[in-house]
N, C-alpha and C positions, 0 to 999 in steps of 0.2 A: 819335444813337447808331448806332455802325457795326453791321452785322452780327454782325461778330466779339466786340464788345463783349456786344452783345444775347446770343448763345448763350451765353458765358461766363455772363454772370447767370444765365440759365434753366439752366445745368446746375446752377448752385451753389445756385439755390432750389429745384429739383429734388430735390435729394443731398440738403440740408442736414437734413429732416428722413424720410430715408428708412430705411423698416424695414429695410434691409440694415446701418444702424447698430446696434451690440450694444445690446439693452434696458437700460436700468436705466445709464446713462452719462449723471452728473450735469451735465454741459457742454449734453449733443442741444438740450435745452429750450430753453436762453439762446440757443446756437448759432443756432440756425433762428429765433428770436426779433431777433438781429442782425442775421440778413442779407436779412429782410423791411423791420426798419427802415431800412435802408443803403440797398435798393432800391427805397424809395418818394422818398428822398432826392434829387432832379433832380441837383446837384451831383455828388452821389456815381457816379449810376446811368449819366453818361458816363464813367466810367474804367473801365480794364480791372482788376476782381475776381480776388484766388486768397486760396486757403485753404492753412492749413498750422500743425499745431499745436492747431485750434481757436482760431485767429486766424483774424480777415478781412482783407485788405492789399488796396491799390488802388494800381493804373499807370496813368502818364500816357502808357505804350504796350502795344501788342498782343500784342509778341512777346518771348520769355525774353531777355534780363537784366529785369524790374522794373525801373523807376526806385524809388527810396528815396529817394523826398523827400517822403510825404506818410505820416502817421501813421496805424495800425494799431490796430486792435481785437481783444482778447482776452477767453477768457470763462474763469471760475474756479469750482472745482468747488461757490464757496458760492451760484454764479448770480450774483457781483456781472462787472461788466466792467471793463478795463483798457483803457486807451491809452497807447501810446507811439513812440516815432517822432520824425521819420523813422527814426530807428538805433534796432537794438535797444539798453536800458539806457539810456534818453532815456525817463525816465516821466514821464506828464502828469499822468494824474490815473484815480483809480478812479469809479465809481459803483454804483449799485442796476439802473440800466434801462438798456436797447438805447439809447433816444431819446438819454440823458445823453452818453451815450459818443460816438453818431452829432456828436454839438452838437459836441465836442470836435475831431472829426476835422476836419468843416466849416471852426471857424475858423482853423485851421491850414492851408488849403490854399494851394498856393503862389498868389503872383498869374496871372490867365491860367488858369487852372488849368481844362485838358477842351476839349474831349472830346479821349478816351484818342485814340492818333497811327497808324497802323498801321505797325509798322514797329518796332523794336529801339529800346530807350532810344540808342543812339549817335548812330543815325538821327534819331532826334528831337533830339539835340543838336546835330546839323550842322542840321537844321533850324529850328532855334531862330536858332543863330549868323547865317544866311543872312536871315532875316526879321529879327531885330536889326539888322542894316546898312544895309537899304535905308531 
C-alpha cells in the first residue's frame, strides 16, 4: 500500500465516525461500520478510498478523475447497504451487513485488480496499454 493510499484510509477511518458528525444521522452507524469492514478487506485496503453521498467508492488510482470500474457501497437510512457499480443505476444487490455488501464489491473486481496506481486514471491507462504490449 502506497503512502497516499494508506493516509486516504486513515483519514476516512478517522472522519467516518467523528463527533463533528450531526448526532442522531441514521447512516453515522452503518457508515463507519463499512469502512472498518472495507479496511480490513486486503483486496480492498490497496485502492484508493473516497466518500461522497454516504457511499464508499474505490480507485484503481490516486489522483481526481476515479477510475469507475469497480463497484460502490451505499448505506440507507434503514442501516441496510447497497451496491452498485461500476456506473451509477447499475444495481447489484442490497443487504443487512457491512461484510455482505464488502463480498459483493470483491467479486466484482476487475481482473489485476490493485494496488491503486499513483497517478490519474489516464495515467494508468497508458500504463496499462504500455504493459499490455510488451
Amino acid at each position: 500500500m502506497t503512502d497516499i493510499v494508506e493516509a486516504a484510509w486513515h483519514k476516512i477511518l478517522t472522519t467516518a465516525g467523528e463527533p463533528t458528525r450531526p448526532v442522531g444521522v441514521p447512516l453515522l452507524e452503518p457508515f463507519t461500520e463499512l469502512v472498518r469492514v472495507a479496511y480490513a478487506e486486503p483486496l480492498l485496503r490497496q485502492l484508493f478510498p473516497w466518500t461522497g453521498m454516504w457511499e464508499l467508492h474505490f480507485s484503481r488510482c490516486t489522483e481526481f478523475r476515479p477510475t469507475w470500474d469497480i463497484p460502490y457501497v451505499g448505506t440507507r437510512k434503514d442501516g441496510r447497504y447497497y451496491v452498485e457499480g461500476p456506473l451509477r443505476m447499475q444495481r447489484i444487490g442490497e443487504t443487512d451487513d457491512a461484510q455482505g455488501a464488502v463480498a459483493m464489491v470483491i467479486e466484482r473486481l476487475p481482473p489485476g485488480c490493485g494496488p491503486a496506481f499513483v497517478g490519474t486514471a489516464e495515467e494508468l491507462a497508458a500504463y496499462e496499454r504500455t504493459r499490455d504490449t510488451r
